[in-house]
C-alpha positions in Angstrom: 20.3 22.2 -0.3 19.6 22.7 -4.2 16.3 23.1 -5.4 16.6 20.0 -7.3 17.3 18.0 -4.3 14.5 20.0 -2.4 12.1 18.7 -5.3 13.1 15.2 -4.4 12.9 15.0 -0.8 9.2 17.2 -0.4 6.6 15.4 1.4 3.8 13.3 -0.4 0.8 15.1 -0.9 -2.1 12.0 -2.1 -2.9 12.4 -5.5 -4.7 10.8 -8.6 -3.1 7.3 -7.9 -3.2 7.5 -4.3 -6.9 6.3 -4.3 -5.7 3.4 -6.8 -3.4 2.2 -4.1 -5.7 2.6 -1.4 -8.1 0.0 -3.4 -5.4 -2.0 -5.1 -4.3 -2.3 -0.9 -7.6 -3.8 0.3 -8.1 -5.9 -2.5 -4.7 -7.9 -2.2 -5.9 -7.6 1.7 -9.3 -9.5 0.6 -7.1 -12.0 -1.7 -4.9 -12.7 1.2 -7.0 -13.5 3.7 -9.1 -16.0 1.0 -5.9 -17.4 0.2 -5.6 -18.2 4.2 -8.7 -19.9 4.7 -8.8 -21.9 1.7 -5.2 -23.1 2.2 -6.5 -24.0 6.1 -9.0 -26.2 4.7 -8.4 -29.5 4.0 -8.7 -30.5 0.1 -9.4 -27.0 -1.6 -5.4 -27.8 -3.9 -7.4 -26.0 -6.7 -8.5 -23.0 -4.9 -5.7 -22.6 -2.9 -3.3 -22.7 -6.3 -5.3 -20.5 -8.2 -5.8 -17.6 -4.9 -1.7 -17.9 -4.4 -1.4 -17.2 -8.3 -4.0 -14.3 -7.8 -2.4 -13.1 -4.6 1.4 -13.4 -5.8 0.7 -11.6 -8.6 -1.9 -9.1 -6.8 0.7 -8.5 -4.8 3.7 -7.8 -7.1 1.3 -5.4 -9.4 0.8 -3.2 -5.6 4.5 -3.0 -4.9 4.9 -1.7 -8.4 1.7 0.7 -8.2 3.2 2.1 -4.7 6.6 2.6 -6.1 5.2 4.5 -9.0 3.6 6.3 -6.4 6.4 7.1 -4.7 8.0 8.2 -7.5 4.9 10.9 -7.9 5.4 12.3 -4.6 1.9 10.6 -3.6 3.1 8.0 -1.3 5.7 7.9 1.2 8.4 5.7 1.4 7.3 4.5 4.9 4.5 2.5 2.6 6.6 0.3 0.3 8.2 -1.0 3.4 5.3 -1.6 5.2 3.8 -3.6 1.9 7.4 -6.1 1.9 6.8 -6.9 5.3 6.5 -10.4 5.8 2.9 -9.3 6.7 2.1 -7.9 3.1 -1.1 -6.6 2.6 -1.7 -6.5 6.2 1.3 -4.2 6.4 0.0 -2.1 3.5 -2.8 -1.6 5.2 -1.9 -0.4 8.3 0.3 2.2 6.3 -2.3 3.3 4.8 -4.3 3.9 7.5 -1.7 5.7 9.5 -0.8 7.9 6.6 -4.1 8.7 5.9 -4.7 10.0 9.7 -1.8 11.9 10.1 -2.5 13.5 6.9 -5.5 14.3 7.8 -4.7 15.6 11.7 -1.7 18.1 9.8 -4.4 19.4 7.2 -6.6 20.3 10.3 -4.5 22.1 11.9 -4.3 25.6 11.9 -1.2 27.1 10.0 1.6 28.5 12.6 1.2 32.6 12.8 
């Protein structure tokens, strides 16, 4: 393997935007689930249009601020698919929360001897 491809392929370490993600990740979570329970009650059109505007466009702005993460080595891909689930932010989420614990089990670990 070149070291070109090596540099490709290394395993995300979280970074600068990784945090960004994180909060761009819960906040298309909390404009998903409004968008749910406005468009479950009767006669909110307005709300419900202007929260599925917000949450389309919330949503499109995260997959593009996870790819660029990606492409930073801060993210893996494992995330992006998660966030085009059919699930979304939900998905997102759950990534995130994974990631974050096995990143944090492999730091704790002692190094191999």
């Amino acid at each position: 393997m070149s070291e070109r491809e090596a540099a490709i392929l290394r395993t995300p370490v979280p970074g600068a935007l990784y945090p960004w993600v994180k909060r761009a990740s819960y906040f298309e979570l909390a404009l998903f689930t409004a968008l749910i329970v406005v468009w479950l009650a009767p006669g909110l059109d307005g709300p419900t249009a202007a929260l599925g505007l917000a949450h389309g466009l919330g949503f499109v702005a995260l997959a593009v601020l996870i790819w660029v993460a990606i492409l930073r080595h801060e993210a893996p891909y494992t995330l992006l698919a998660a966030t085009l689930t059919p699930v979304g932010p939900v998905g997102s989420v759950i990534a995130l929360r994974y990631y974050d614990r096995k990143h944090a089990a492999a730091a704790a670990e002692p190094p191999a001897a």
